[in-house]
Backbone bond lengths (Angstrom), bond angles and torsions (degrees), N, CA, C in turn:
res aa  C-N    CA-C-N  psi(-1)  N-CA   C-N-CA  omega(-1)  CA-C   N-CA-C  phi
1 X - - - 1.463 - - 1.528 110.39 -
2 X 1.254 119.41 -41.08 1.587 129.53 -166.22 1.695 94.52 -71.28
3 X 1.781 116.44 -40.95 1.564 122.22 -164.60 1.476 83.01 -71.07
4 X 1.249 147.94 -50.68 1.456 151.26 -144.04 1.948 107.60 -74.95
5 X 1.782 93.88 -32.15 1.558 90.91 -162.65 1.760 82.29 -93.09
6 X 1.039 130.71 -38.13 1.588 128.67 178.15 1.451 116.06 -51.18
7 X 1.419 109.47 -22.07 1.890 108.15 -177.17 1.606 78.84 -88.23
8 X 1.405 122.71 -67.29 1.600 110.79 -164.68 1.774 120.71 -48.06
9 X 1.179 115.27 -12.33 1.399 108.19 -160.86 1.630 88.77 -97.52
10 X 1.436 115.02 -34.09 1.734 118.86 -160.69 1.745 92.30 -87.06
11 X 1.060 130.66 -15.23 1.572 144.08 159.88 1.500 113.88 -43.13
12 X 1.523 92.76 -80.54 1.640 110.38 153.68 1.158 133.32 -38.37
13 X 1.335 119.67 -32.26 1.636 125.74 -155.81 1.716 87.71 -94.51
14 X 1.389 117.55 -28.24 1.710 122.18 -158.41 1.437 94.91 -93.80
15 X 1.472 130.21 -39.50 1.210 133.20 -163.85 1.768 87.80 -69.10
16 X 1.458 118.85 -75.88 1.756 124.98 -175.01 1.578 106.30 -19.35
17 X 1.312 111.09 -66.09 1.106 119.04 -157.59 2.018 110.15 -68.47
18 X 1.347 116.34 -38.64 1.399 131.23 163.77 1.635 107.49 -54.76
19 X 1.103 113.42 -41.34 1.798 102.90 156.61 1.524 118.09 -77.06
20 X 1.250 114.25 -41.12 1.007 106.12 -169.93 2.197 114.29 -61.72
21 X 1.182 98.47 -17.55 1.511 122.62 171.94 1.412 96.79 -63.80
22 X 1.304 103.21 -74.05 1.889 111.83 -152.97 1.631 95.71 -61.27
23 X 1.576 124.87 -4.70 1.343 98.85 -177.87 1.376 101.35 -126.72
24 X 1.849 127.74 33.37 1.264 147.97 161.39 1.710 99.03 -103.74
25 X 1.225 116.11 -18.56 1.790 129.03 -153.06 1.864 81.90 -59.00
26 X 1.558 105.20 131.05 1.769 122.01 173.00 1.772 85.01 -111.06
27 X 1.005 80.36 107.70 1.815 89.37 166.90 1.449 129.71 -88.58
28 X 1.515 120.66 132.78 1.751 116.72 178.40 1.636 107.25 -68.66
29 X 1.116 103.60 121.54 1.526 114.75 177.69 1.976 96.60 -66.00
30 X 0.847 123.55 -59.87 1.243 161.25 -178.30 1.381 148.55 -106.36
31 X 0.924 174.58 149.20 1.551 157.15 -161.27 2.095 74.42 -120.43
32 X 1.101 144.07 -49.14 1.608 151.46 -162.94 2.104 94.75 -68.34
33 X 1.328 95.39 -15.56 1.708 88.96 174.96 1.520 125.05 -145.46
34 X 1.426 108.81 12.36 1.766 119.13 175.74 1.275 90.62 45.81
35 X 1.471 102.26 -159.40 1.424 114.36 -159.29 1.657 109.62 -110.93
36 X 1.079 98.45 9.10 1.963 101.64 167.90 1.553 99.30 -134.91
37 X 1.773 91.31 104.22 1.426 85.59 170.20 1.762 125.98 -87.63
38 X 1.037 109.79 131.70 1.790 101.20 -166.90 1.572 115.10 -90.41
39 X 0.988 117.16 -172.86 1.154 115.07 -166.74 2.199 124.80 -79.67
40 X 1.447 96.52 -29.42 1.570 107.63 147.03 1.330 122.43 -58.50
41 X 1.510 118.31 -59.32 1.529 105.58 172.87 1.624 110.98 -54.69
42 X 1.106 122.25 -41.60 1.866 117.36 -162.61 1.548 97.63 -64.91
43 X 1.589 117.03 -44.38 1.275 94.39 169.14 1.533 139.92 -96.19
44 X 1.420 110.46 21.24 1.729 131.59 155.33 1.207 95.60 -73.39
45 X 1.067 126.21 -86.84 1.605 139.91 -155.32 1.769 94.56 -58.71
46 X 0.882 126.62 -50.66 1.683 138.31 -137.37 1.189 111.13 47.70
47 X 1.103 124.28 106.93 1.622 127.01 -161.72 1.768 95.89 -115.11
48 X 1.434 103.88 -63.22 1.466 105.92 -176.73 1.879 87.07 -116.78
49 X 0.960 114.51 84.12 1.654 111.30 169.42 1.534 119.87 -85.48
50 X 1.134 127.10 15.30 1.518 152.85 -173.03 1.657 96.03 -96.48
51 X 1.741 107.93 -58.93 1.383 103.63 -159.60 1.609 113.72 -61.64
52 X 1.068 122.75 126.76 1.394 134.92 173.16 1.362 95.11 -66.90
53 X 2.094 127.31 164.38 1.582 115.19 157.49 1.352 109.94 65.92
54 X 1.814 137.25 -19.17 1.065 107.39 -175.25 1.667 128.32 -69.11
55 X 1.489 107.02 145.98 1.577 123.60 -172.93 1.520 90.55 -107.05
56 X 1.523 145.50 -60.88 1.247 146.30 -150.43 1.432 126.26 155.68
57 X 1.458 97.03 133.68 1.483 94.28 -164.64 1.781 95.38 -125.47
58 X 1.629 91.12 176.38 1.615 108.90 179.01 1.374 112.83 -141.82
59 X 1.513 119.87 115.91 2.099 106.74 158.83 0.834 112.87 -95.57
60 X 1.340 105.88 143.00 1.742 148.44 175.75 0.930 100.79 -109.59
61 X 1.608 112.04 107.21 1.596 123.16 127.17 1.716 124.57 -11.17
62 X 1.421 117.49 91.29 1.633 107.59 170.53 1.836 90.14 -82.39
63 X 0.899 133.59 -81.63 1.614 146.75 -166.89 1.489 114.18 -112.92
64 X 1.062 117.25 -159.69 1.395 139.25 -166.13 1.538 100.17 -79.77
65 X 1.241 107.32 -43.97 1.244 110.84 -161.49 1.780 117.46 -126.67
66 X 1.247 107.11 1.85 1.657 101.53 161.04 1.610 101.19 -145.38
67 X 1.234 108.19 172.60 1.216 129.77 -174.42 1.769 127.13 -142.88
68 X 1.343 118.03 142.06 1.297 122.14 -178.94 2.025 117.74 -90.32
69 X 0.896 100.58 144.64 1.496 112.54 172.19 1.431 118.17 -107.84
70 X 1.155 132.29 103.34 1.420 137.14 -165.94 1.576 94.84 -96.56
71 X 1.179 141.02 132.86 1.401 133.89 -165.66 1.541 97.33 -137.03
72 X 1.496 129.18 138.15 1.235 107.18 165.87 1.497 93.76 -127.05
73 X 1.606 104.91 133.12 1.290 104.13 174.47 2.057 120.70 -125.65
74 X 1.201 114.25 176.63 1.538 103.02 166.58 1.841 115.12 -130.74
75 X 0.888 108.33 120.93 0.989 142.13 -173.82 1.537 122.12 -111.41
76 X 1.605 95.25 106.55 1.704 112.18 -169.49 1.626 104.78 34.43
77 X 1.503 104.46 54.73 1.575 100.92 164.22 1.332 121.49 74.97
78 X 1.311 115.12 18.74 1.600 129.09 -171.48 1.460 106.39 -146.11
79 X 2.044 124.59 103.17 1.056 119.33 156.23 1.804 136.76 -24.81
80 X 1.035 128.63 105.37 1.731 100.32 160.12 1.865 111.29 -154.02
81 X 1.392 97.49 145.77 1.232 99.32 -176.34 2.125 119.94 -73.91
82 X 1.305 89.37 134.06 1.751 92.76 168.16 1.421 132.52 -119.04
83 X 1.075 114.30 109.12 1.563 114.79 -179.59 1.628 129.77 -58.20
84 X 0.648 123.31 104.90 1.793 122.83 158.36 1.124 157.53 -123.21
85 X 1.701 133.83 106.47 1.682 134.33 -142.79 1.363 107.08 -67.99
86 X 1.306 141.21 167.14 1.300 164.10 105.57 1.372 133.16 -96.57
87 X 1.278 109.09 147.32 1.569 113.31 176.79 1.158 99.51 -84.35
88 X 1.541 117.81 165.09 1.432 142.10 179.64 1.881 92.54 -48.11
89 X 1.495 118.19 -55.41 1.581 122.54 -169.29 1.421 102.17 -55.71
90 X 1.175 138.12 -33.06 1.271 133.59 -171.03 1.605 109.25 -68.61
91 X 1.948 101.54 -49.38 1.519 112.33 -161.31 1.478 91.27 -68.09
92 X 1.364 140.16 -24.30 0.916 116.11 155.64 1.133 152.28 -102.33
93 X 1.196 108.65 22.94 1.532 123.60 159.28 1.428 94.27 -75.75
94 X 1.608 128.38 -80.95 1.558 110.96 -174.78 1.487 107.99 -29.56
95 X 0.982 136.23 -55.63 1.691 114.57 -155.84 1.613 101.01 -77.82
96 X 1.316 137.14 -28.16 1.450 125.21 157.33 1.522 110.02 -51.14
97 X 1.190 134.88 -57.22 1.042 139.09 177.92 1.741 108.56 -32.07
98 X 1.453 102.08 -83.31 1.654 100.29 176.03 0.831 135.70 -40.94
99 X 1.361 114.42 -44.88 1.743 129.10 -179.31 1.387 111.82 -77.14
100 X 1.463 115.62 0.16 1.586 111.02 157.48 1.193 102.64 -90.19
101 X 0.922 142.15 12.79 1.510 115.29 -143.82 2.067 82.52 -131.05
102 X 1.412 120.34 159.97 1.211 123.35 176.38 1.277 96.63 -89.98
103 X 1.863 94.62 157.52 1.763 101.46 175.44 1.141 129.55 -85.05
104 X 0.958 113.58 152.53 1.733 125.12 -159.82 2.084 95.81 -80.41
105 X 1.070 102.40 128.00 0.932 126.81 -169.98 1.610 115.26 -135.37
106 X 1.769 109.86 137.85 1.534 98.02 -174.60 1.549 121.77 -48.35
107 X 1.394 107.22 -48.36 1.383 94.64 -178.00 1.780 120.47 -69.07
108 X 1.409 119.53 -6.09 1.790 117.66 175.45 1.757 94.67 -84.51
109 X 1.175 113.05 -28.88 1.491 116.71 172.28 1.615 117.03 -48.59
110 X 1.249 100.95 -63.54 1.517 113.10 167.79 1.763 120.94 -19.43
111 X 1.573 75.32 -74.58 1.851 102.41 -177.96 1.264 103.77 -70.22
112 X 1.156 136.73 -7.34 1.360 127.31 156.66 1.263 133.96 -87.53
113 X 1.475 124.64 -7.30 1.356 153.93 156.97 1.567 107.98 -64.42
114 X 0.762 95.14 -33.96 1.310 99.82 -166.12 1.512 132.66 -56.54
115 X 1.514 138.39 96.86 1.324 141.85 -171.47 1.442 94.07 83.59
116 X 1.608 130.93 38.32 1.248 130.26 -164.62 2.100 94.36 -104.03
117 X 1.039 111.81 36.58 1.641 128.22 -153.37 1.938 83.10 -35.70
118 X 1.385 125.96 -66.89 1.306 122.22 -159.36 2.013 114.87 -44.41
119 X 1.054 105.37 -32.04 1.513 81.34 169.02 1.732 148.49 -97.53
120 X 1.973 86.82 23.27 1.266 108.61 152.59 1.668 116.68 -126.05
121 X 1.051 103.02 50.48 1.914 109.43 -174.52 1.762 108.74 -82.73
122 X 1.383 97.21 -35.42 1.711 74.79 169.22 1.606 113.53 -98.91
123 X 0.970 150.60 14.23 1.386 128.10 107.90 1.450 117.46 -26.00
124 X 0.848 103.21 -81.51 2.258 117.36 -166.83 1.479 87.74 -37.84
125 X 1.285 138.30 -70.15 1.248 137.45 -148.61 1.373 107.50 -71.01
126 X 1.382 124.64 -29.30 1.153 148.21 -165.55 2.021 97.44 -75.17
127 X 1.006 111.37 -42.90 1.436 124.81 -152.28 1.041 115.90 -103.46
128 X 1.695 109.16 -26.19 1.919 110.20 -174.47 1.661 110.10 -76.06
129 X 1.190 112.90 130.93 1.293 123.71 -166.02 2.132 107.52 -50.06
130 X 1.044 102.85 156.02 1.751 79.02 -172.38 2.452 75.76 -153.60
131 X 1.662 76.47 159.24 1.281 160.53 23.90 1.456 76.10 -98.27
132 X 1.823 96.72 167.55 1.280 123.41 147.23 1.852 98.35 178.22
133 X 1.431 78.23 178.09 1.858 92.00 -147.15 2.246 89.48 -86.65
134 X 1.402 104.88 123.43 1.561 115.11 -167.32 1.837 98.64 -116.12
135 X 1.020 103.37 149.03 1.419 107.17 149.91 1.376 140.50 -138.28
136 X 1.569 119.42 118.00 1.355 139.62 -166.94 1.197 123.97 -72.61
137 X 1.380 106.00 143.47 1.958 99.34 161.96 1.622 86.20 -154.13
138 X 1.529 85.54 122.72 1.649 110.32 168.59 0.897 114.94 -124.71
139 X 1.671 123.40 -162.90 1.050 127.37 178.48 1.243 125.22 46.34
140 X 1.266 146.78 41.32 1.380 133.12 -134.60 1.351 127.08 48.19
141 X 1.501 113.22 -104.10 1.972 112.17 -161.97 1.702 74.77 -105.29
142 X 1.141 149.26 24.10 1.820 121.35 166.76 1.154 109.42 -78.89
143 X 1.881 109.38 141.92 1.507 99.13 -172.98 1.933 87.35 -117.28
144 X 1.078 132.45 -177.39 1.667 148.10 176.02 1.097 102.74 -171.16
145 X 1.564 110.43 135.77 1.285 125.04 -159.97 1.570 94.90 -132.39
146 X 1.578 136.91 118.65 1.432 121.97 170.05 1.845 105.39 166.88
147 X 0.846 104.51 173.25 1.891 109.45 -167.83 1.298 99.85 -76.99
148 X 1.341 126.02 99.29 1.335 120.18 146.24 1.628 120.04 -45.13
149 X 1.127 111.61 155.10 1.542 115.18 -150.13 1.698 101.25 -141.87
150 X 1.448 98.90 -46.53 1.736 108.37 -169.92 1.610 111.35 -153.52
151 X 1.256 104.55 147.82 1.380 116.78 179.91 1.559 102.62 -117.68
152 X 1.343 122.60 127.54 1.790 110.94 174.23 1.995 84.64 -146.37
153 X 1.406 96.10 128.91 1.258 120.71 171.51 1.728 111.27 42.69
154 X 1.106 116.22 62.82 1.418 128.25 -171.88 1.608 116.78 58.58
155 X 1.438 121.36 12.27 1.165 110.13 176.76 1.409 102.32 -126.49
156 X 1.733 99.03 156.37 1.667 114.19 -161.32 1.346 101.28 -97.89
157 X 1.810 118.53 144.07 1.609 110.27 160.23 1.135 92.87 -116.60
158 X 1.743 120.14 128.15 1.283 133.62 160.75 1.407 100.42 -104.34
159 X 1.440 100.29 143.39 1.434 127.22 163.56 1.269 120.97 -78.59
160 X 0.926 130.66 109.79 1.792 133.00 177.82 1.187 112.58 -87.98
161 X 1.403 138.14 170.16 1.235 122.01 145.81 1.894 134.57 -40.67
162 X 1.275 100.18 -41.79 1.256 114.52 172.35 1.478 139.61 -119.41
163 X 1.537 88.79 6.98 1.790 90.50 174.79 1.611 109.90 -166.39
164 X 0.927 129.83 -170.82 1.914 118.89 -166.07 1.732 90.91 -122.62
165 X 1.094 121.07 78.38 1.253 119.21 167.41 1.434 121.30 -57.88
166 X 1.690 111.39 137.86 1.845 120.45 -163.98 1.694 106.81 -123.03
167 X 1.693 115.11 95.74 1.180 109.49 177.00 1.648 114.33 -97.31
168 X 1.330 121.08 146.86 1.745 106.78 173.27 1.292 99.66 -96.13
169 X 1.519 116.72 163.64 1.628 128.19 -171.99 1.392 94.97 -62.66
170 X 1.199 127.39 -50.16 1.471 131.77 -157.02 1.719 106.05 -74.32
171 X 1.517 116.48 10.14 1.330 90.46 -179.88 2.665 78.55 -133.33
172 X 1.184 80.26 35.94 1.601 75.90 -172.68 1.665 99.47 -104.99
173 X 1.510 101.25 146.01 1.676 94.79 -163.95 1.450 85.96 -124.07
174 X 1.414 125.91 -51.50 1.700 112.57 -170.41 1.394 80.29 -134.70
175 X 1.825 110.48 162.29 1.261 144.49 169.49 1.904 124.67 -132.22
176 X 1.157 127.98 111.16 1.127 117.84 -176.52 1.987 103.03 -115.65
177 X 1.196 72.56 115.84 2.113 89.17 -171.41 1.336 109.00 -111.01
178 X 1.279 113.92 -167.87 1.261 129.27 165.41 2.049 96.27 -128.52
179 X 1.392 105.59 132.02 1.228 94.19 178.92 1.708 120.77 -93.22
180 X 1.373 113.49 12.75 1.330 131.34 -163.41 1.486 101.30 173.57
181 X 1.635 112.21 131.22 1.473 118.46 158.94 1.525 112.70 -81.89
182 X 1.569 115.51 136.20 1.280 114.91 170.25 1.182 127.57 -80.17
183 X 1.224 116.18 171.52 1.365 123.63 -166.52 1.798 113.96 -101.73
184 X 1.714 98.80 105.52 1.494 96.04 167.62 1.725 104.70 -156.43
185 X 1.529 96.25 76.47 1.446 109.04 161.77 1.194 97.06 -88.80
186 X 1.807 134.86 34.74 1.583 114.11 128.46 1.147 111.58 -62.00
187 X 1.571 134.88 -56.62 1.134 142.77 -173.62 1.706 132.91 -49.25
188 X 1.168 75.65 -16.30 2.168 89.67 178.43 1.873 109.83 -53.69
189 X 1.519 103.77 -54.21 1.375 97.41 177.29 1.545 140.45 -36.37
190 X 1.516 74.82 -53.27 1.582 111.68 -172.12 1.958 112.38 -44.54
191 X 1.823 80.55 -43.62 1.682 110.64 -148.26 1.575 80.31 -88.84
192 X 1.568 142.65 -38.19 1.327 141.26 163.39 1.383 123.19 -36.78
193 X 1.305 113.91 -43.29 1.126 133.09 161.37 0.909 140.73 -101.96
194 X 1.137 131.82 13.84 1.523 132.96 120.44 1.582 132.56 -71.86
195 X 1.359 99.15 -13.49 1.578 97.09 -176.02 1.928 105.22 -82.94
196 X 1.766 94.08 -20.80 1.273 107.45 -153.21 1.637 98.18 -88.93
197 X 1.411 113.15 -33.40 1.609 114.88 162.72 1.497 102.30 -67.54
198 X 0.955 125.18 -44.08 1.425 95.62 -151.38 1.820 111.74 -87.67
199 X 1.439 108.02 3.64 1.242 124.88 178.99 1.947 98.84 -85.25
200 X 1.287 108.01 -45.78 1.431 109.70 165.16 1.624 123.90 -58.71
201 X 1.275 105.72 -22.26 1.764 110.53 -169.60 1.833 87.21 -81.06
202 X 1.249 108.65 -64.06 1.808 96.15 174.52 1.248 130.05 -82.88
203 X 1.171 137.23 25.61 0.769 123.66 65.69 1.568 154.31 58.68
204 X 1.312 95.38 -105.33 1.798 116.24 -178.41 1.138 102.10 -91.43
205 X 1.513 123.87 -24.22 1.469 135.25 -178.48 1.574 113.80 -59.74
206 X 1.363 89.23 -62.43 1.717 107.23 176.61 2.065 109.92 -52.17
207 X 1.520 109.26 -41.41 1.255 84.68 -171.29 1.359 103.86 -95.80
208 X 1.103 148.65 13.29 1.713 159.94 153.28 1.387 93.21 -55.75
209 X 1.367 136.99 -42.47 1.374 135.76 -137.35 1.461 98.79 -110.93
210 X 1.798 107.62 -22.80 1.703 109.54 -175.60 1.432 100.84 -100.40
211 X 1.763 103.40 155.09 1.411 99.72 -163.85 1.719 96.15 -90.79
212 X 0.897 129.54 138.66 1.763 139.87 176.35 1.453 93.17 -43.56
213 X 1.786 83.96 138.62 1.652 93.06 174.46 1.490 96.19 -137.73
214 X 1.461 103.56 136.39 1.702 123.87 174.66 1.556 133.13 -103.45
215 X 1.121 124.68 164.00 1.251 126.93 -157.57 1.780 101.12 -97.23
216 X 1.273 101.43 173.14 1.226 121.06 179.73 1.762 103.06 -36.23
217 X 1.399 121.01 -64.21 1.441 122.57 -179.30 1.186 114.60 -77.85
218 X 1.180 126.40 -5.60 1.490 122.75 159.48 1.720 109.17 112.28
219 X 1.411 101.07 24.03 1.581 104.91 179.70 1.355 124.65 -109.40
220 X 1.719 120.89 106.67 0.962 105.97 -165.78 1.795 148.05 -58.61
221 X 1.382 94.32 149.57 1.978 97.24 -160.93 1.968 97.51 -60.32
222 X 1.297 111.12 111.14 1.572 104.03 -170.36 1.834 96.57 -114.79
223 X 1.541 102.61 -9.28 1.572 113.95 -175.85 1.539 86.72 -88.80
224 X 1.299 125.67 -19.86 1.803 99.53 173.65 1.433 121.15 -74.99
225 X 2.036 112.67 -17.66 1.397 105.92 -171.82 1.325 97.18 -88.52
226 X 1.397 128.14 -22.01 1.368 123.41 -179.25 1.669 108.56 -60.99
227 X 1.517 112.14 -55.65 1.740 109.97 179.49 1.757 100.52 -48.47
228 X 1.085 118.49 -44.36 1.948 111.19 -163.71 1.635 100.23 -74.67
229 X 1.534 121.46 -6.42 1.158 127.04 175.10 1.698 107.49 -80.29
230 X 1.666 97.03 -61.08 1.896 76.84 162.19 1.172 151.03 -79.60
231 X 1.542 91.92 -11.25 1.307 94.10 -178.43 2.064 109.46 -78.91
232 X 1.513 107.72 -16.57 1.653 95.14 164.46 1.620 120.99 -72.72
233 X 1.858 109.01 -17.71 1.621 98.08 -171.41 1.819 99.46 -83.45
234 X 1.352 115.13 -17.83 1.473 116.67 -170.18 1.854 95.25 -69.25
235 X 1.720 110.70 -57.51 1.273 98.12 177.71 1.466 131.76 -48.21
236 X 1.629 108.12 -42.23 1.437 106.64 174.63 1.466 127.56 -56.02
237 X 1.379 87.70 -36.02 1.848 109.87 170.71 1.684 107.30 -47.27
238 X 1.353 107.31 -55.79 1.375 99.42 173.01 1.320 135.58 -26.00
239 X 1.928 90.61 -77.34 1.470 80.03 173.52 1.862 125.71 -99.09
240 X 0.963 84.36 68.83 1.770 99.31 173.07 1.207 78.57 -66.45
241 X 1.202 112.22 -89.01 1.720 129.26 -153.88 1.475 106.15 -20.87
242 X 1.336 113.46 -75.76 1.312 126.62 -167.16 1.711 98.09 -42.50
243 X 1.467 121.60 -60.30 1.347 119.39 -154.85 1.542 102.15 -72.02
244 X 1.671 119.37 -12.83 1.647 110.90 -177.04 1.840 95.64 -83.88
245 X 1.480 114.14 -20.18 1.332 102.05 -178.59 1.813 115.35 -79.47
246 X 1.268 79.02 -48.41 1.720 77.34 159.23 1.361 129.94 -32.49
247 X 1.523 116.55 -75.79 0.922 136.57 -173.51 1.478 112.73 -42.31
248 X 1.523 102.03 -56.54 1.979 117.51 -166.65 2.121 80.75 -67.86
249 X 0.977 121.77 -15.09 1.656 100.43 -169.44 1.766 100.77 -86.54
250 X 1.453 106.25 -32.02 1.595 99.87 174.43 1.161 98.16 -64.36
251 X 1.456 142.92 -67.04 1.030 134.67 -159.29 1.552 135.71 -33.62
252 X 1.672 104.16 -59.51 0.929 103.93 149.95 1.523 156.26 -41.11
253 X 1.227 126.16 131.42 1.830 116.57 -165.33 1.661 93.51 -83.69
254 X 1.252 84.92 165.41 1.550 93.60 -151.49 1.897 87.31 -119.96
255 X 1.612 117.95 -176.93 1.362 88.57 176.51 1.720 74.18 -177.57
256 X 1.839 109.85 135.22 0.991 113.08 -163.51 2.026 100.99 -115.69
257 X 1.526 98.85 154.28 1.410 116.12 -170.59 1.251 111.80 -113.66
258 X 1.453 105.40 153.95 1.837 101.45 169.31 1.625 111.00 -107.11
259 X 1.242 125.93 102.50 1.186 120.88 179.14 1.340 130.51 -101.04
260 X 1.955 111.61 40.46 1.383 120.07 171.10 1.408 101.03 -131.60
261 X 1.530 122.14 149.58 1.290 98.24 152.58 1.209 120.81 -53.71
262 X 1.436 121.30 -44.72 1.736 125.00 -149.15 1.373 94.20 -74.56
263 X 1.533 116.82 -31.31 2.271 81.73 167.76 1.500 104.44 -108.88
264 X 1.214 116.95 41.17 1.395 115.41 159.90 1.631 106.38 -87.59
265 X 1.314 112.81 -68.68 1.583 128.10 142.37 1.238 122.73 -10.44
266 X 1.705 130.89 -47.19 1.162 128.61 -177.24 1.460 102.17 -66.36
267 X 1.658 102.47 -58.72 1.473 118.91 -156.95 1.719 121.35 -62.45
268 X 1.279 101.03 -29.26 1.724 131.24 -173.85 1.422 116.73 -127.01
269 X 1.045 143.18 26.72 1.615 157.09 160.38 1.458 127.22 -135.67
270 X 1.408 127.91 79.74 1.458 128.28 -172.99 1.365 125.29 -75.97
């Protein structure tokens, strides 16, 4: 009786544990991707091309007939794992999927890098000379137009006309910069003197417009239109600066980036 309940219990003990396997089971998607697919294969294959942050994932066998997706992704600089089911019809659609597809190889690797600008964006953002006047589109279709000024911990302060707009890298989809201002301190003179006339022309405006004022003996004050005379070439003088920076920033060609996958994908994947 004792030999009888010892075969039934070690029966039991083998059966538990044989499930308890088949529902630990890391399954080969592929023989082209073992059983951790990383983040180069997901975007060769496009396996999960949805997941934003992905680092690498694994399926697990729950049963016969569905399966788990263990995903690990990063997100604004913070690891965390995400789960997601499929039916048996799905797991095999991915493995039709791959196994059409050729193997990823260093050199298809290459060419797949390629103009891939978003997974060096904080560099780029980090590096483009600032201030100067940028234009954004985040969030999806939002566009912001205005001088970036500062970068602090992946997030942008643009200057607007009317308010200091705050984008984070992780929600930035395209960037159109200048990656360098060019060089035309020929133009400084030029731009000196124009700021400096035209600070003199109003200048001349203002005292045309004021009625003459005279002194004690009755001689008119002509040393007051002279002070409002310098004091418009000193203002114009001011902003020389600003208007030669201006200026050298139009000048320059400007040259725009994709810094998401998801409109990298839109723009270059049909």
């Amino acid at each position: 009786m004792t030999g009888s309940l010892l075969i039934k219990k070690t029966i039991i003990g083998f059966y538990l544990v044989s499930a308890l396997a088949a529902q630990t089971e890391v399954m080969i998607l592929s023989q082209k991707v073992g059983t951790e697919i990383d983040m180069h294969e997901n975007r060769f294959y496009r396996i999960f091309p949805k997941e934003k942050g992905f680092i690498n994932a694994q399926i697990i066998r729950i049963d016969k007939d569905n399966f788990r997706v263990v995903i690990n992704k990063k997100i604004r600089g913070k690891e965390r794992l995400v789960k997601r089911y499929i039916s048996l019809d799905d797991y095999e659609k991915l493995q039709l999927h791959v196994d059409a597809q050729s193997e990823l190889t260093e050199k298809a690797k290459i060419e797949m890098y390629e103009g891939m600008d978003f997974l060096r964006a904080e560099k780029i953002i980090n590096e483009i000379p600032k201030p100067q006047y940028v234009i954004l589109k985040h969030s999806g279709q939002k566009k912001l137009k205005g001088a970036l000024f500062f970068v602090d911990e992946n997030m942008l302060h643009v200057q607007t006309p009317t308010t200091i707009e705050k984008v984070h890298l992780s929600d930035l989809d395209q960037l159109s910069y200048r990656p360098e201002i060019g060089e035309y301190e020929y133009l400084r003179p030029y731009l000196y003197g124009i700021t400096g006339l035209t600070g003199f022309a109003l200048a001349q405006v203002y005292n045309s417009q004021r009625a003459t004022l005279y002194n004690e003996y009755g001689i008119p004050r002509n040393d007051l239109n002279r002070y409002t005379q310098l004091f418009g070439i000193v203002i114009g003088l001011i902003f020389s600066s600003e208007l030669f920076d201006a200026v050298s920033t139009l000048l320059t060609p400007s040259e725009t980036i994709i810094l998401s996958e998801a409109e990298y994908e839109k723009k270059n994947i049909k």
